[in-house]
C-alpha positions as a Python dict, from the first residue, in 0.01 Angstrom:
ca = {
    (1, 'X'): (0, 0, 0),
    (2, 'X'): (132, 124, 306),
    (3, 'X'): (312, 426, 190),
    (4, 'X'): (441, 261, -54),
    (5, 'X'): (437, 327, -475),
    (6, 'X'): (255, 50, -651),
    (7, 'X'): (418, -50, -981),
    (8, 'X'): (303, -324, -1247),
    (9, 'X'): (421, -662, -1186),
    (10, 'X'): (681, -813, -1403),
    (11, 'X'): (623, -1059, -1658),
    (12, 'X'): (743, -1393, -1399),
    (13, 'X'): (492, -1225, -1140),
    (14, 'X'): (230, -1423, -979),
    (15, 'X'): (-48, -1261, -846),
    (16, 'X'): (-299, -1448, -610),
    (17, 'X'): (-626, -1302, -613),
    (18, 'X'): (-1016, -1435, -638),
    (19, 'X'): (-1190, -1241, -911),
    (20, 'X'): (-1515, -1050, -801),
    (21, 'X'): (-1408, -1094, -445),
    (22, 'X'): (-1508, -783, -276),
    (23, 'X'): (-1230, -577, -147),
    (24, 'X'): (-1413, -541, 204),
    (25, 'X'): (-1359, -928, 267),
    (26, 'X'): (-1027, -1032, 456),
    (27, 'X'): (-1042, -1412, 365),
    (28, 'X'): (-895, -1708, 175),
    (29, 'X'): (-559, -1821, 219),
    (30, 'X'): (-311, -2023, -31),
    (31, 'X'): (-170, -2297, 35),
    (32, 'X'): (223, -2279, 46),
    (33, 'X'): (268, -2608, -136),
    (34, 'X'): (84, -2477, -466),
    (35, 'X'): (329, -2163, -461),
    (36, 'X'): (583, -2414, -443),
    (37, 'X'): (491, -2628, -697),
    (38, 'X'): (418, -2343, -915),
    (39, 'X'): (776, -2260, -895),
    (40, 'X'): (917, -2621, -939),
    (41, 'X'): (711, -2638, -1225),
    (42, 'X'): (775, -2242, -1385),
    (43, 'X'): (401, -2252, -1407),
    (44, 'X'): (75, -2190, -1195),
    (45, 'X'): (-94, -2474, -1050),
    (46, 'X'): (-478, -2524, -974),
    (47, 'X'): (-541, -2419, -683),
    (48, 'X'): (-846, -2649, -681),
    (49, 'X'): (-608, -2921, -637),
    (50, 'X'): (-486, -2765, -277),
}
């Protein structure tokens, strides 16, 4: 991580990631609106629905 110590998340962490997705792959982006309305909302959204 850059030089950087890696730590476990906290418990209010969200973590994007697509299981299975090799780690070689540079691809998929989120959509800003579903972190936002994860927020709003104090809970994950589909991201399906973005």
């Amino acid at each position: 991580a850059f030089g950087g110590k890696l730590t476990m998340p906290g418990e209010e962490t969200i973590i994007f990631s697509e299981p299975g997705r090799p780690a070689t792959t540079n691809h998929g982006r989120f959509h800003i609106q579903c972190l936002h309305d994860s927020i709003v909302a104090r809970q994950f959204q589909d991201l399906e629905q973005y």
